[in-house]
N, CA and C of each residue as an Amber inpcrd file, in Angstrom:
protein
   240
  44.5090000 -32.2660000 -41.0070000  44.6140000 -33.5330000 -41.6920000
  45.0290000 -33.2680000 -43.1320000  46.2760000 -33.8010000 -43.3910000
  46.7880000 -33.7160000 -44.9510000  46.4610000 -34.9510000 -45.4530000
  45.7090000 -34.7700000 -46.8850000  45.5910000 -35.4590000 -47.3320000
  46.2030000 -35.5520000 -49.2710000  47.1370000 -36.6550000 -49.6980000
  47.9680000 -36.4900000 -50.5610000  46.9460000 -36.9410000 -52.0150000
  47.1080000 -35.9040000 -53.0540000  46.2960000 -36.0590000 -54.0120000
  47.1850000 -36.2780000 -55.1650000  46.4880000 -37.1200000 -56.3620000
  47.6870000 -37.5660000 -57.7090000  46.7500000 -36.2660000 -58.3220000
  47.7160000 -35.9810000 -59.4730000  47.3910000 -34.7520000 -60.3850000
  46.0480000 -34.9690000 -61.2450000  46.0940000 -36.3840000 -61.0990000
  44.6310000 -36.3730000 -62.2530000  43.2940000 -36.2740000 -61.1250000
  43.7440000 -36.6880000 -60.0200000  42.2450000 -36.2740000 -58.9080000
  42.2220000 -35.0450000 -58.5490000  43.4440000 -33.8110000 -58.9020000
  43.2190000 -32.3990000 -58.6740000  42.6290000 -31.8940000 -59.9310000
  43.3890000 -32.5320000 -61.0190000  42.5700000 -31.9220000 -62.3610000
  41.1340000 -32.1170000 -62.3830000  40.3390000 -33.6120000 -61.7370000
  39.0620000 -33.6000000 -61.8560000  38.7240000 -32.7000000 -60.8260000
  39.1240000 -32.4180000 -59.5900000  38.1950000 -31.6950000 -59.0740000
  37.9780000 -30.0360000 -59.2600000  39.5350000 -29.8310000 -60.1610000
  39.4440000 -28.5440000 -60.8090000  38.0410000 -28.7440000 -61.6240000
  38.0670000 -29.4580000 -62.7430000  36.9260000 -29.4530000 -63.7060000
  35.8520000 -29.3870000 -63.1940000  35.5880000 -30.3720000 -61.7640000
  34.0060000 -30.0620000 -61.2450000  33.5350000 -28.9550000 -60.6210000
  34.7720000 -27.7760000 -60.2880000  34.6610000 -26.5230000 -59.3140000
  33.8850000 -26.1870000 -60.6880000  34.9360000 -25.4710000 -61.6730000
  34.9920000 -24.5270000 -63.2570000  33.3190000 -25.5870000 -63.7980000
  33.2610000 -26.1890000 -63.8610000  32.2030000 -26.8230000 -64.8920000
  30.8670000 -26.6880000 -63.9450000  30.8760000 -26.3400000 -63.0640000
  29.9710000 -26.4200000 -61.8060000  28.7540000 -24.5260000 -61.9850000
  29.9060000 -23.8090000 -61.9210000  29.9220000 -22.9520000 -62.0110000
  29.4710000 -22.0880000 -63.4540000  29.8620000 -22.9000000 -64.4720000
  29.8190000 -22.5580000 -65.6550000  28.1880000 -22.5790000 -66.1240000
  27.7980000 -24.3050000 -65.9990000  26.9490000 -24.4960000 -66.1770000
  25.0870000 -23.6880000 -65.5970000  25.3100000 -23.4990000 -64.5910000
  24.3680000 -22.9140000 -63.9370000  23.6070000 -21.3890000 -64.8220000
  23.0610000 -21.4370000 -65.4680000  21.9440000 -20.1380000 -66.2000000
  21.9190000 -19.2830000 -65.4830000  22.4290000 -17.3980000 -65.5380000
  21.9560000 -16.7650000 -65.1220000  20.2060000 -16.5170000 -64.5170000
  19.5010000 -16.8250000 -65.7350000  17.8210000 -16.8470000 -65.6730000
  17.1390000 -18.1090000 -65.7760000  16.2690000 -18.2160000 -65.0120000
  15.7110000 -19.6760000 -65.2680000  14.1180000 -19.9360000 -65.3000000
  13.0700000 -20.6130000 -66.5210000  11.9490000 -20.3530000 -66.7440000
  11.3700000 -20.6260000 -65.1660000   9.8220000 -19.9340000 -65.6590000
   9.1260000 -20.0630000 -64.4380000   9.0970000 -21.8410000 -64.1240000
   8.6320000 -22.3070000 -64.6810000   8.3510000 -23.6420000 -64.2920000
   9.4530000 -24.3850000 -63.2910000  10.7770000 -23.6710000 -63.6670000
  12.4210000 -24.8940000 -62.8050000  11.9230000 -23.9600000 -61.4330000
  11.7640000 -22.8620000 -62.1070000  11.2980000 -21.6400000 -60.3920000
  10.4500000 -22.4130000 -59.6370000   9.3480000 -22.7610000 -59.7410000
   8.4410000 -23.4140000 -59.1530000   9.0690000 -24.5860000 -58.9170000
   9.8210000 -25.2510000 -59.7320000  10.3520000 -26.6610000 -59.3520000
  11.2800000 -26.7870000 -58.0030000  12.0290000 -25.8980000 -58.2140000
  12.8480000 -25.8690000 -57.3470000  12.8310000 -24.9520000 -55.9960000
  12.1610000 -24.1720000 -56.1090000  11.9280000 -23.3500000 -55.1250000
  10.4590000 -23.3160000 -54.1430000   9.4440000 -24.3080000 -54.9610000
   8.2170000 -24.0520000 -54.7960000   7.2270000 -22.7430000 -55.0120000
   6.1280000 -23.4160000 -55.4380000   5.5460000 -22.1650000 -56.0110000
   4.9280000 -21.2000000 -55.2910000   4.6940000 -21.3530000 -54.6870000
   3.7590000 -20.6100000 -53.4770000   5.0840000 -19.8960000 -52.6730000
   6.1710000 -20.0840000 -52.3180000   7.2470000 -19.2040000 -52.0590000
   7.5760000 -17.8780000 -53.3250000   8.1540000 -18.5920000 -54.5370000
   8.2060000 -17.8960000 -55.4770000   7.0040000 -16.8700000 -55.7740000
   5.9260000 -16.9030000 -55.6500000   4.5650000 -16.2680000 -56.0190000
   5.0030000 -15.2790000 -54.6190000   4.7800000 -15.5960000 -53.4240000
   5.0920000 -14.7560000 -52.7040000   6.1060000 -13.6210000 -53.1300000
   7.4280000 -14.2510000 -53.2990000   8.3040000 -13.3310000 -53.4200000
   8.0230000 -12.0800000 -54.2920000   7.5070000 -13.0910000 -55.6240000
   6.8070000 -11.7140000 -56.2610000   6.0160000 -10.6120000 -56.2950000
   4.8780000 -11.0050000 -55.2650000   4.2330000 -10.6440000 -54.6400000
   4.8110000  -9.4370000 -53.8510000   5.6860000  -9.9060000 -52.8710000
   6.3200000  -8.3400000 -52.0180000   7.2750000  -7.5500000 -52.7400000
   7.7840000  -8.2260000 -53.5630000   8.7650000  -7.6400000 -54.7840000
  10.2940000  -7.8670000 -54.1190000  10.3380000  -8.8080000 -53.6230000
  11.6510000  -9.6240000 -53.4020000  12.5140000  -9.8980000 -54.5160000
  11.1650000 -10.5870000 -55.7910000  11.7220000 -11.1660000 -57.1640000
  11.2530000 -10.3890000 -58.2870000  11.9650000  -9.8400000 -59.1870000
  11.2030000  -9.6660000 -60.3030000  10.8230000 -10.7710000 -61.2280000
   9.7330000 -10.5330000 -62.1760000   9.6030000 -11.4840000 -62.7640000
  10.1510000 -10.9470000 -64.1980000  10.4660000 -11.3680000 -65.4020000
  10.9380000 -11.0150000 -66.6300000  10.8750000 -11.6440000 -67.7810000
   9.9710000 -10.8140000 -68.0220000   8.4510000 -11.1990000 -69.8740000
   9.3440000 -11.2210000 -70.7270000   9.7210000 -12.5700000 -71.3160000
  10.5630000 -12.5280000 -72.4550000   9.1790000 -13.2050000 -73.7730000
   9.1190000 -13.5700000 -74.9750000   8.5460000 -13.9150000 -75.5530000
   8.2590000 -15.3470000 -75.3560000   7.0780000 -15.5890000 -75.1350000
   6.5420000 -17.1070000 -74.6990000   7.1760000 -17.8200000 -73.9960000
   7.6980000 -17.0260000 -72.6320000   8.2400000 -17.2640000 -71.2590000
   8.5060000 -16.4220000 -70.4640000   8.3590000 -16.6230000 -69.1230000
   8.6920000 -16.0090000 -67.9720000   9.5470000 -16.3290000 -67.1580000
  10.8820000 -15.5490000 -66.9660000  12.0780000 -15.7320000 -66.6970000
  12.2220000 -14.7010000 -65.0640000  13.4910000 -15.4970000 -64.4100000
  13.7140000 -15.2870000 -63.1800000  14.8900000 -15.3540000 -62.8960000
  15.6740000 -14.1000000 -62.4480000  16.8440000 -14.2700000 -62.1680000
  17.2480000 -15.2070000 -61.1990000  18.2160000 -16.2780000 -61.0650000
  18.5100000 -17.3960000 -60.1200000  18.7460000 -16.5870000 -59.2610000
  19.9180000 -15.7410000 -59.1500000  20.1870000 -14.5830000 -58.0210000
  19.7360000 -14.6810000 -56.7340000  18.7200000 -13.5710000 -57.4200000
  17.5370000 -13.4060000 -56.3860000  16.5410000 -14.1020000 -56.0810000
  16.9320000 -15.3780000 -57.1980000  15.4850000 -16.3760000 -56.1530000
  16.6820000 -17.0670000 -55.2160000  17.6060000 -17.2730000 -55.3460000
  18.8260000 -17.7260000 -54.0310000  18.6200000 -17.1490000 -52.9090000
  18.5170000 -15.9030000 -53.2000000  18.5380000 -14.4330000 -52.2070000
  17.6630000 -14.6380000 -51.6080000  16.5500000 -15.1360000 -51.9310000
  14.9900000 -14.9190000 -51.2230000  15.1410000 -16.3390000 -50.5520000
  15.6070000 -17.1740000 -50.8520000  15.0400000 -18.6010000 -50.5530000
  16.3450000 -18.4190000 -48.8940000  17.4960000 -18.1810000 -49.2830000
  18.3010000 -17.5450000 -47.7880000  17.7930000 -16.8870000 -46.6670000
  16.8700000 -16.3050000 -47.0660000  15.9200000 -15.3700000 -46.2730000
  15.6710000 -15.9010000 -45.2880000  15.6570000 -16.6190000 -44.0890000
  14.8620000 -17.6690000 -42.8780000  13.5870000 -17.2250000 -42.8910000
  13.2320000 -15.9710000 -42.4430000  11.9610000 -16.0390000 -42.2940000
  11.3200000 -14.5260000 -42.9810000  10.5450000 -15.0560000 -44.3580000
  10.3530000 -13.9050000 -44.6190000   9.1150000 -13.4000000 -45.5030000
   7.9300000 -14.2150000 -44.4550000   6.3860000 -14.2050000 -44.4050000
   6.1130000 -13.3900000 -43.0040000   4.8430000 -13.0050000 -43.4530000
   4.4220000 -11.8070000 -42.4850000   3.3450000 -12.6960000 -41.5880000
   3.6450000 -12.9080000 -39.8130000   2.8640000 -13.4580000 -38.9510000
   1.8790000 -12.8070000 -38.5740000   0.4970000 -12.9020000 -39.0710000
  -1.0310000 -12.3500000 -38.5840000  -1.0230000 -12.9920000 -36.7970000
């Protein structure tokens, strides 16, 4: 299916790929961690050492990365 685009609806969707991308923080405080990932996952991860955690001055920082990495994981709690 072709579908015909004017130059200013390729330029915006250029801008939303590039601006998409841009925006996103390598590291992100604990709290968006917990927000977004839940905390009790995140705590885990740290826990088996999936995630590091990283002591900056009056915050605790988390590479997005690897909380992506972990959260991809399907299943990756240990069944008693």
């Amino acid at each position: 299916m072709l579908v015909d685009l004017t130059k200013i609806q390729l330029h915006y969707l250029e801008f939303l790929v590039t601006n998409e991308v841009k925006n996103e923080p390598e590291y992100i405080n604990q709290e968006q961690a917990y927000r977004r990932f839940k905390r009790c996952n995140v705590d885990r991860w740290v826990k088996n050492g999936v995630v590091k955690r990283h002591l900056r001055p009056k915050n605790i920082e988390f590479n997005l990365n690897e909380l992506r990495k972990a959260a991809a994981n399907r299943q990756d709690y240990l069944i008693l």
